[in-house]
C-alpha positions as CSV (number, residue, x, y, z in Angstrom):
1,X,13.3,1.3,-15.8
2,X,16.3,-0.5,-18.1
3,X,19.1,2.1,-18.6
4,X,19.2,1.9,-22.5
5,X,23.4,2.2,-24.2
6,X,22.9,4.2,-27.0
7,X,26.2,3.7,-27.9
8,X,25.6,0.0,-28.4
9,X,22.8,0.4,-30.1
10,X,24.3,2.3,-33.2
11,X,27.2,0.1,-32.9
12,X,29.9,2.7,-32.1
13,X,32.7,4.0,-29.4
14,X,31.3,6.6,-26.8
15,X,34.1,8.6,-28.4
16,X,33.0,8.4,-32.1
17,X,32.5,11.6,-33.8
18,X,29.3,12.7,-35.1
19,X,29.8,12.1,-38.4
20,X,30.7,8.3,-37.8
21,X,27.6,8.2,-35.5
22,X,25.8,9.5,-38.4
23,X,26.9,7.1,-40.7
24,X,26.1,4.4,-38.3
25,X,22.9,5.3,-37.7
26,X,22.3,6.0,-41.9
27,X,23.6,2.1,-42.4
28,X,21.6,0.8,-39.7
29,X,18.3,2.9,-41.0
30,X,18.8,1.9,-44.5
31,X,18.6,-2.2,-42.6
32,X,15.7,-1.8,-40.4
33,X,12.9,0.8,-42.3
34,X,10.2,-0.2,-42.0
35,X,9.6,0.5,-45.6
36,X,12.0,-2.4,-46.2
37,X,10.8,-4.3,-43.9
38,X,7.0,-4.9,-44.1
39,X,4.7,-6.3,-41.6
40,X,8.1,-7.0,-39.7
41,X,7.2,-6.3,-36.0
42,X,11.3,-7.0,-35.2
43,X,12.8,-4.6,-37.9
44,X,10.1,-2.1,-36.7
45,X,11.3,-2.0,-32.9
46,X,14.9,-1.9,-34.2
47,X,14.3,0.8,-35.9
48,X,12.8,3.1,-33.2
49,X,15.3,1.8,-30.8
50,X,18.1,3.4,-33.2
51,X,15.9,6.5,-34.2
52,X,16.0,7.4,-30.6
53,X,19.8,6.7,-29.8
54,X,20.8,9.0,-33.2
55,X,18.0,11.9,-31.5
56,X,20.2,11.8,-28.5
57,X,23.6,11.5,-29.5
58,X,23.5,13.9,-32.4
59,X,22.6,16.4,-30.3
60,X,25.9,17.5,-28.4
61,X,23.3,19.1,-25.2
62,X,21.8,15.5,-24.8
63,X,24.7,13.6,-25.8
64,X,26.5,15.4,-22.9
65,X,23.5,15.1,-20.4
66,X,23.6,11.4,-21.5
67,X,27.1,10.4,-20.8
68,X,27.5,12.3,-17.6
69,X,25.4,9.0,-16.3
70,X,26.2,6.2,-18.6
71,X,28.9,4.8,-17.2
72,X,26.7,4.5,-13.7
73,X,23.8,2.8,-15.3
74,X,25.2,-0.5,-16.9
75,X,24.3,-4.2,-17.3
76,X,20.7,-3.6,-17.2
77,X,20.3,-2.0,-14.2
78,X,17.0,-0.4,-12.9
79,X,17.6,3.5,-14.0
80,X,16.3,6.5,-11.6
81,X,18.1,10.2,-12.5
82,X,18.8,12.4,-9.8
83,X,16.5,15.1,-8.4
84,X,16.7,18.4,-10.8
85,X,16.3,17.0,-14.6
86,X,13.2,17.8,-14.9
87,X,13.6,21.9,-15.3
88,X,16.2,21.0,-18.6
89,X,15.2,22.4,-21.4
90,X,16.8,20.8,-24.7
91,X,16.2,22.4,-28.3
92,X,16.9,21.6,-31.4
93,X,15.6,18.9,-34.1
94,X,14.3,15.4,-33.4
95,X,12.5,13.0,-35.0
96,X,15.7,11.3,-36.5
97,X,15.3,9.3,-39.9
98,X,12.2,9.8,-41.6
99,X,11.0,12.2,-39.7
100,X,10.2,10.3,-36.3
101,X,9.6,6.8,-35.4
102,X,6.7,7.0,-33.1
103,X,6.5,7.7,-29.3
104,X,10.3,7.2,-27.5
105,X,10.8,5.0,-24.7
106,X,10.1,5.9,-20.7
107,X,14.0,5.5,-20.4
108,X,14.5,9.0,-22.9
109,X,11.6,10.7,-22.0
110,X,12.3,10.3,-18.2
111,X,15.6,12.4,-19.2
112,X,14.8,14.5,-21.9
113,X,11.5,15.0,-21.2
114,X,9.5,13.6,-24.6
115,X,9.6,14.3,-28.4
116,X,7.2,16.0,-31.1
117,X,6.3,14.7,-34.3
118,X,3.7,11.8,-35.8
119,X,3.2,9.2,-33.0
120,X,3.3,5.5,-34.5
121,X,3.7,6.5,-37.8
122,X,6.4,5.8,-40.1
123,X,7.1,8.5,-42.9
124,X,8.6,6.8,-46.1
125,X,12.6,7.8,-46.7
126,X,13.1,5.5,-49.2
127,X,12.5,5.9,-52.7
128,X,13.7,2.9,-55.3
129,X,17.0,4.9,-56.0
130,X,17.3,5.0,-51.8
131,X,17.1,7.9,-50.0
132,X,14.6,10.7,-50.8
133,X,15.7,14.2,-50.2
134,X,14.3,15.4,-46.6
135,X,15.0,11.8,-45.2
136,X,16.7,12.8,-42.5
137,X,15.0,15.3,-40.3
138,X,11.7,15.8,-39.4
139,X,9.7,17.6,-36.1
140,X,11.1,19.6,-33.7
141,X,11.8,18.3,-30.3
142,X,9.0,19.3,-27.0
143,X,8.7,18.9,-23.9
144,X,5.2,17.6,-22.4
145,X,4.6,19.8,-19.4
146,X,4.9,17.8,-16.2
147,X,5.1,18.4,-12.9
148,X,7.9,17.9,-10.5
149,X,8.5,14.4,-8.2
150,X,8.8,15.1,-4.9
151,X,11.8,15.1,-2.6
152,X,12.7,13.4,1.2
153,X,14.6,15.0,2.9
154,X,15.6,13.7,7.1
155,X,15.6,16.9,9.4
156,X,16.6,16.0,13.0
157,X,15.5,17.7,16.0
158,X,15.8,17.5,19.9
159,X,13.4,15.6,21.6
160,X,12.8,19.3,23.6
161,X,12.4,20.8,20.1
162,X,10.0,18.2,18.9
163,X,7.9,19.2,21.7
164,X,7.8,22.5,21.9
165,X,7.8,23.1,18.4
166,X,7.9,26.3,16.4
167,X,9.5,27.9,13.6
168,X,13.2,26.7,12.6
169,X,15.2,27.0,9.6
170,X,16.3,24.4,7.4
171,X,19.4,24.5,4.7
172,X,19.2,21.8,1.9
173,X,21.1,20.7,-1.2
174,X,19.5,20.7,-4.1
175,X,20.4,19.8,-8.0
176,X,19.6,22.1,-10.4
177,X,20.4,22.8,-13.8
178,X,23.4,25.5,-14.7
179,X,23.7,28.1,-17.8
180,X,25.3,25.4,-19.2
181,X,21.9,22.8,-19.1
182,X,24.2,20.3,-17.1
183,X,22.6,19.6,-13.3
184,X,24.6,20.9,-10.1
185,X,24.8,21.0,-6.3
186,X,23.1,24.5,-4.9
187,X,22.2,25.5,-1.6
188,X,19.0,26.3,0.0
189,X,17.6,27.7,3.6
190,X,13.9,27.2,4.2
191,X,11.5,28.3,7.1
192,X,9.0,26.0,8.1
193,X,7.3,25.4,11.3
194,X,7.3,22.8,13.4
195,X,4.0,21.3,14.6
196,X,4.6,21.1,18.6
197,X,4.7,17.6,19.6
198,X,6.1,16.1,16.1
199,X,6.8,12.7,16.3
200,X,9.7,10.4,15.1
201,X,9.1,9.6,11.5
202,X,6.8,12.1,11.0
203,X,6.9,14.0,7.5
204,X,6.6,17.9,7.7
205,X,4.9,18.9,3.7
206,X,6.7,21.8,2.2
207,X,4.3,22.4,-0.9
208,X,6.2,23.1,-4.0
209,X,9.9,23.0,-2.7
210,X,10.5,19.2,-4.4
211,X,12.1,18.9,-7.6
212,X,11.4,21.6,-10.4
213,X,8.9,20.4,-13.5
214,X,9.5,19.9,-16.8
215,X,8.0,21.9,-19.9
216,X,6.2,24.4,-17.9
217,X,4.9,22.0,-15.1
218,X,4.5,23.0,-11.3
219,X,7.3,21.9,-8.8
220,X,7.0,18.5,-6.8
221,X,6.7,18.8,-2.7
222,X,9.3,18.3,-0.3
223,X,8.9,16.0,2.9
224,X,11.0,16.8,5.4
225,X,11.2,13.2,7.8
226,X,11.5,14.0,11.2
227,X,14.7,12.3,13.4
228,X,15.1,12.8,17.1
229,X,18.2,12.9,18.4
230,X,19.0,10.9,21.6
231,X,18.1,12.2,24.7
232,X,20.1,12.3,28.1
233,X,16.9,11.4,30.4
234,X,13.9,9.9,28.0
235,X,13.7,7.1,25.6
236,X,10.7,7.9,23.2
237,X,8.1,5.2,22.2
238,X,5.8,6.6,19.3
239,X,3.9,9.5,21.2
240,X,5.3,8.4,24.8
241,X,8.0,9.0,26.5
242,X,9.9,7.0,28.8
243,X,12.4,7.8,32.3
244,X,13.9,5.4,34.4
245,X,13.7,6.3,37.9
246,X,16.3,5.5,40.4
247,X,14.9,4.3,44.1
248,X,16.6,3.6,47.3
249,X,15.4,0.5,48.8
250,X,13.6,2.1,51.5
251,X,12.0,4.6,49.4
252,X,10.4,1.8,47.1
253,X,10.0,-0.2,50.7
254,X,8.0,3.3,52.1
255,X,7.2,5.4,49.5
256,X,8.5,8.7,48.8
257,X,7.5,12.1,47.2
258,X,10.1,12.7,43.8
259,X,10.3,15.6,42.0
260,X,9.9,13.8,38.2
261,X,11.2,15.9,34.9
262,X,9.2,16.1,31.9
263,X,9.5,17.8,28.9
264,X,7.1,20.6,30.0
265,X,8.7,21.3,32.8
266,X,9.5,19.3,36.7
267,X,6.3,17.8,38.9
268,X,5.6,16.1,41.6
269,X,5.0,12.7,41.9
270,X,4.0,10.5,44.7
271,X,5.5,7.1,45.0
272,X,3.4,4.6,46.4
273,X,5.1,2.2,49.4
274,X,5.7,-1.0,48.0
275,X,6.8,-0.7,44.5
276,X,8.8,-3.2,43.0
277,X,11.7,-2.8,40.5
278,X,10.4,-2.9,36.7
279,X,6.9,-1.3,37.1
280,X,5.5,1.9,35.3
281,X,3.8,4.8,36.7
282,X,2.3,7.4,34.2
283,X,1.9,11.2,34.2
284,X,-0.8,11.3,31.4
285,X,-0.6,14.1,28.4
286,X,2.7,14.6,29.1
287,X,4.6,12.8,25.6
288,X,4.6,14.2,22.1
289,X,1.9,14.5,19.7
290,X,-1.1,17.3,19.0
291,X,-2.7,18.8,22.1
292,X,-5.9,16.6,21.9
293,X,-3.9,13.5,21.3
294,X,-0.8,13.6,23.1
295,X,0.9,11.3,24.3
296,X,2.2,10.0,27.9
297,X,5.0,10.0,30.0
298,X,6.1,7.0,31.9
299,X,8.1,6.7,34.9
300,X,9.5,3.2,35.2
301,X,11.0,2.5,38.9
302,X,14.6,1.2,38.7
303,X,15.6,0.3,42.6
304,X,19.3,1.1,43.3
305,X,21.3,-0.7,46.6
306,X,24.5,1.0,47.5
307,X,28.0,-0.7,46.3
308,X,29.5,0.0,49.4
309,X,28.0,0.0,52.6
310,X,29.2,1.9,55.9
311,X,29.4,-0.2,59.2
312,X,25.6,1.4,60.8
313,X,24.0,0.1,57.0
314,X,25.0,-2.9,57.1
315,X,24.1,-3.1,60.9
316,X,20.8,-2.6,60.1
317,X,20.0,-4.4,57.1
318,X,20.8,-7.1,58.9
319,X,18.9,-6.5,61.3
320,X,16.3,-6.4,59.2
321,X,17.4,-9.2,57.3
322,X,16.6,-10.7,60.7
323,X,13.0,-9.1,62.1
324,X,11.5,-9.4,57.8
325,X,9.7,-12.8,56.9
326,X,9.4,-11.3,53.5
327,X,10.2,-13.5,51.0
328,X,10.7,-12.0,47.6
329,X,10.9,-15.7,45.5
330,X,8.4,-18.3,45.1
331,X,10.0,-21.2,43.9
């Protein structure tokens, strides 16, 4: 939504007093009521625009809130507050001149919550001789209970974690509001448990540990997304995983029985004779995921010659060179 400069709208400093904002806001009330200003759809807008600047910045708890982010949110830009607003609880009067100008904008009530009084309704402050007594004034300001957003949070585990799974604990930041109504930085530690085979990406629910409601309303959720750190032997596709296998020539050549890690625990694998450089061999159920969809483990053959070969090797790979009509290219 468009961050709205109060400020501006009254026509003052962001260090005037509140008496000159109160005069601003009288002079620009006595221009733009609708009482003066009938059938006037313009005048009428104005005049709730400036109703709702002089609700926030007569108040010294709002005007604080206000400022604290002001100076972040110019030149139109899209506005979002920070987690933790919503458990602030602001008293006092509202309603401005005459009592209230109708419903305020989502920019104020996505900070302060919302306001009381007549919705859409303009109460008369003007008299011929100009202002009535009890112009100035009106309902008292409430919030609308509602319920918390929800939070994100990123949580990274080991890929031997992720599988296995289990209970961990988790500390988070999180804003609140002080004693003093303005929001800051607190610490939290959480359990939660791990589903066993969690999966990159994957968001763990933590029901009612998002960001606190407002007026009374439940708490949002946190979503903790799930990171996996880099592993030393397996590169992770989705719900599979994926080693490279290292292979003499003559054990791709004849085949070979390897003992293969996983991530539940070593096996054996036979190597068929023949296999080239490049191919995949799986050990099925073996990757991440729930245990009736898990995933697979891969084992991709990576053929490895010697750098440096003694006098008897290269003897005999020439020799072999020599007796093989094998010809590995066909072009």
């Amino acid at each position: 939504m468009e961050y709205r400069d109060y400020y501006k709208l009254l026509g003052v400093s962001r260090t005037a007093s509140k008496d000159e904002i109160s005069k601003a806001f009288k002079k620009l009330a006595r221009k733009y009521h609708p009482d003066l200003n009938p059938n006037n759809p313009e005048a009428e807008a104005k005049f709730k625009e400036i109703n709702e600047a002089y609700e926030v910045l007569k108040d010294q708890k709002k005007r604080k809130l206000y400022d604290q982010f002001g100076s972040n949110w110019e030149h139109g830009q899209n506005f979002q507050p920070p987690p933790g607003y919503e458990n602030m609880n602001f008293g006092g009067g509202g309603g401005g001149f005459g009592g209230g100008a109708g419903g305020f904008s989502d920019f104020f009530e996505t900070i302060f919550g919302g306001a009381g009084g007549p919705g859409g309704q303009f109460r008369s402050g003007f008299s011929q001789g100009g202002f009535q007594q009890g112009g100035f004034g009106g309902g008292g300001f409430q919030q609308r209970p509602r319920r918390g957003s929800d939070s994100e949070a990123s949580y990274e585990l080991t890929l031997d974690e992720a599988y296995r799974g289990g209970k961990k604990s988790v500390t988070l930041q999180e804003q609140t509001s002080g004693p003093d109504g303005i929001p800051r930085m607190t610490t939290k530690t959480l359990e939660i448990n791990v589903p066993a085979g969690v999966k990159d990406g994957q968001k763990i629910r933590l029901a009612g540990q998002g960001n606190p409601g407002m007026g009374g309303g439940s708490k949002g959720d946190l979503y903790l997304k799930i990171r996996l750190m880099p592993h030393h032997l397996f590169k992770v596709k989705d719900a599979d995983v994926v080693l490279d296998l290292p292979l003499s020539p003559w054990e791709a050549a004849l085949g070979a029985t390897v003992r293969i890690p996983t991530l539940d625990g070593a096996v054996e694998m036979r190597i068929p004779p023949g296999i080239g450089s490049g191919k995949k061999l799986r050990l099925k159920g073996k990757g991440l995921g729930p245990a009736s969809k898990k995933g697979d483990q891969f084992v991709r053959i990576m053929i490895q010659v010697p750098e440096i070969l003694t006098d008897e090797e290269r003897d005999l790979l020439e020799k072999l060179q020599e007796a093989s009509d094998f010809k590995p290219r066909t072009f």
